[in-house]
Phi, psi and omega in degrees: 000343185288304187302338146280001177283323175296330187278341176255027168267303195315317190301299185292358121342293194281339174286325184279327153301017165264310187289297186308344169294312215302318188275353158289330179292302185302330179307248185008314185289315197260039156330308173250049179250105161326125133107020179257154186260136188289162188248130176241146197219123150260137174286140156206160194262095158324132183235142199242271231226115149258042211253150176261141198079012183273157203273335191246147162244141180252119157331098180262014220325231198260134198258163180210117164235135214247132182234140173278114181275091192279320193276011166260144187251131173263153181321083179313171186222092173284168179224187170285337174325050208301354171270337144313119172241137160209154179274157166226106189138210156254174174090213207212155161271134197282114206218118148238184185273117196299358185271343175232049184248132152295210176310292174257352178120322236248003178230355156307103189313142200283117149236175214215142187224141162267340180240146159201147168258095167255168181202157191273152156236244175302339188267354195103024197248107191271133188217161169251180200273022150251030163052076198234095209244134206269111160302133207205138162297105195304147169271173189243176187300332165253049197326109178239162176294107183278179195257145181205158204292180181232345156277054216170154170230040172272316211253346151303147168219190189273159165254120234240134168233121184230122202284328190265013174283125162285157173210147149225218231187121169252150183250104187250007182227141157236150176245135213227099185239118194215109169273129146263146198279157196265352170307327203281348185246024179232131197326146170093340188303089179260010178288157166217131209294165164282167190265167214227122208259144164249078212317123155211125190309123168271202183309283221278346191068034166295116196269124191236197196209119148301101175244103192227148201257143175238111196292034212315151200243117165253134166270183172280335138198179193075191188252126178275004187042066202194127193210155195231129183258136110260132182233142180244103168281130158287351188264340178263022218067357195067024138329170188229123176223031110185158181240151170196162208235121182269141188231148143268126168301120150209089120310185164252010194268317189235041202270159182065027158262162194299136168248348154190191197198086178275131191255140169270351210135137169108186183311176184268168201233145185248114192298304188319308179234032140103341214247124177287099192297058174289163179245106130324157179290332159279302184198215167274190226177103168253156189248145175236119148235015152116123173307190183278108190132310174274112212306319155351295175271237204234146221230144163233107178230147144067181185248027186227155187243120197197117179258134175284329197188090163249137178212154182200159231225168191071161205210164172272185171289150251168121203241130178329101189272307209204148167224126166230163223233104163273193184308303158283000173096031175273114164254117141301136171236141187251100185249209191246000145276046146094322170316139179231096194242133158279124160300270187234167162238156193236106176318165155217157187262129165236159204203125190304336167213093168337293143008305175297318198294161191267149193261134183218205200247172180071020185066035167249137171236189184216175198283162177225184195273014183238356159272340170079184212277155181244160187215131183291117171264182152266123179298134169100053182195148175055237167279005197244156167310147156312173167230109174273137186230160177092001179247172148211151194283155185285179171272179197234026187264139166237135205295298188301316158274021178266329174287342193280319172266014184265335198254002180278320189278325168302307189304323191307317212291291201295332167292316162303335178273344146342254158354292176263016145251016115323265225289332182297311228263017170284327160308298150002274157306011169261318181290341176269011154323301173272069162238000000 
């Protein structure tokens, strides 16, 4: 019984050093594989008869379990791509297969990648060329993000870039840093400044004008500081949406700053940040000319009329230039006025024991009941990493030690292979006993 015990440790020799080529050969092959994780194969010793002083020993030999080390980061790598993402850190990109994708995304089992090269494809849907199509949180139209559960995969969807969409940009703030000159208000004064248009974009992306008049109040004598504002929109006919009688300080501490404001018509004028609450033929509209004070907004200095600073928000229509993935998972669109509108945010998965997860091809894995529940970060929050674009993560194989367990592993496999023709031919001799 010793002498088959020996022979079936040799067999189970040869088999677990057989499982450890497999997993060296697969290193090896995907040497130059993004995002891939290397298979590490451990030996543990089957024990028959452990009793102590026993007069025979029986051979349990060798057991081999081979684990894919998901939780090691390999090295990026850039590229030109602004659409290769790999991570620096922990977790995964939320990823499914576009061949089991429905209508929305939503019956597609969930799988998780550390790497990827996406690109749109004809509908616009970024995907890689082993059709691994990347998931995302929709932005609201002015984008910001809505809240969505995190333990769950109802609110991702694939994310869709469509290169031939216009977009524009409505112009809802305006600023208005304008000296009026202080000479127009002091008696006998008949000049009065030009009026002055203010460009600004509607809904529809249209370019229309703010035009506003500023009036002096000349009294008969001494000076009145005192001025009547109207603004008129071209998008309403040029209506008057609103009037205000503006009064300026002049002391000496705070002189040629707003000293009050009376509204005549049109929105309310707000002391706290300066700003007039006007309505346009698109919507509402705040105007800022400067609080009560403020050397900033708008001023009465001097004999001179100079808007100095008008700035305002919004853009015309605009064609797709560029799309990138930041650090936090913002997919950003770029257009060709200058507009920067955020799409989705793309989450990352964490999961309690990487290790644990099931490995499935193309360097994907999916959760098993020994990764435990996976949970949606924001990237660069809790336990997780960044999202880099323009990279990929590199393979996590090192070529030398793998050739280095290659020649460890031929010397075992052959010992073994000893081993069990040391035993043939000790049968041998048992069997040439009746000769």
């Amino acid at each position: 019984m010793t002498i088959s015990s020996s022979l079936s440790a040799g067999v189970a020799g040869l088999n677990a050093n057989a499982t450890r080529l497999a997993a060296i050969s697969d290193n090896i092959a995907n040497s130059g594989t993004y995002g891939y994780k290397r298979a590490s194969t451990e030996f543990s010793n089957l024990v028959i008869t452990g009793s102590r002083g026993a007069g025979s020993y029986s051979a349990g030999g060798v057991r081999a379990s081979t684990t894919r080390l998901i939780e090691e980061r390999g090295d990026l790598v850039g590229t030109a791509n602004a659409l290769d993402l790999a991570i620096a850190g922990r977790g995964f990109l939320p990823v499914i297969q576009d061949a089991a994708m429905g209508a929305n995304g939503a019956d597609a089992p969930l799988l998780m990648t550390r790497t990827g090269s996406f690109r749109p494809d004809a509908d616009g849907v970024l995907k890689t060329d082993s059709g691994l199509v990347l998931m995302g949180w929709p932005a609201n139209p002015d984008g910001t993000i809505p809240s969505f559960p995190r333990d769950t995969v109802s609110g991702l969807e694939p994310i869709v870039i469509n290169s031939t969409q216009m977009t524009g940009n409505p112009t809802d703030a305006i600023k208005l840093g304008v000296n009026l000159p202080a000479t127009q208000t002091v008696a006998g004064s008949t000049a009065v400044p030009p009026p002055l248009s203010v460009e600004y974009f509607g809904n529809l992306g249209l370019s229309e004008t703010l035009q506003v008049t500023f009036i002096p109040t000349v009294p008969a004598t001494g000076a009145s500081n005192q001025w009547t504002m109207q603004v008129r929109d071209s998008a309403s006919g040029n209506a008057l949406i609103g009037e205000y009688t503006l009064t300026f300080d002049a002391t000496r501490g705070a002189g040629g700053t707003l000293a009050s404001v009376a509204v005549v018509s049109g929105g309310a004028y707000n002391p706290a940040d300066g700003t007039l609450s006007l309505t346009v033929a698109g919507g509402p509209m705040s105007v800022e000319i400067g609080s009560l004070g403020d050397p900033d907004g708008l001023t009465q200095l001097s004999d001179i009329f100079a808007p100095s600073s008008i700035t305002k928000n919004g853009s015309p229509v605009g064609n797709l230039t560029s799309v990138e993935v930041d650090q936090n998972g913002f997919v950003n669109a770029t257009y060709d006025t200058g507009l920067t509108r955020r799409l989705y945010q793309v989450p990352l998965i964490d999961v309690p024991n990487p290790n644990g997860l099931l490995s499935l091809s193309n360097q994907t894995y999916q959760v098993s009941p020994d990764s435990g529940s996976f949970l949606l970060w924001d990237a660069k929050t809790g336990p997780t990493g960044s999202i880099e674009g323009f990279s990929r993560e590199g393979s996590k194989t090192d070529v030398a030690a793998e050739l280095t367990a290659l020649i460890q592993t031929q010397r075992a496999y052959s010992s073994n292979a000893k081993v069990i023709q040391t035993v043939d031919e000790m049968l041998q001799e048992t069997t040439n006993i009746k000769r």
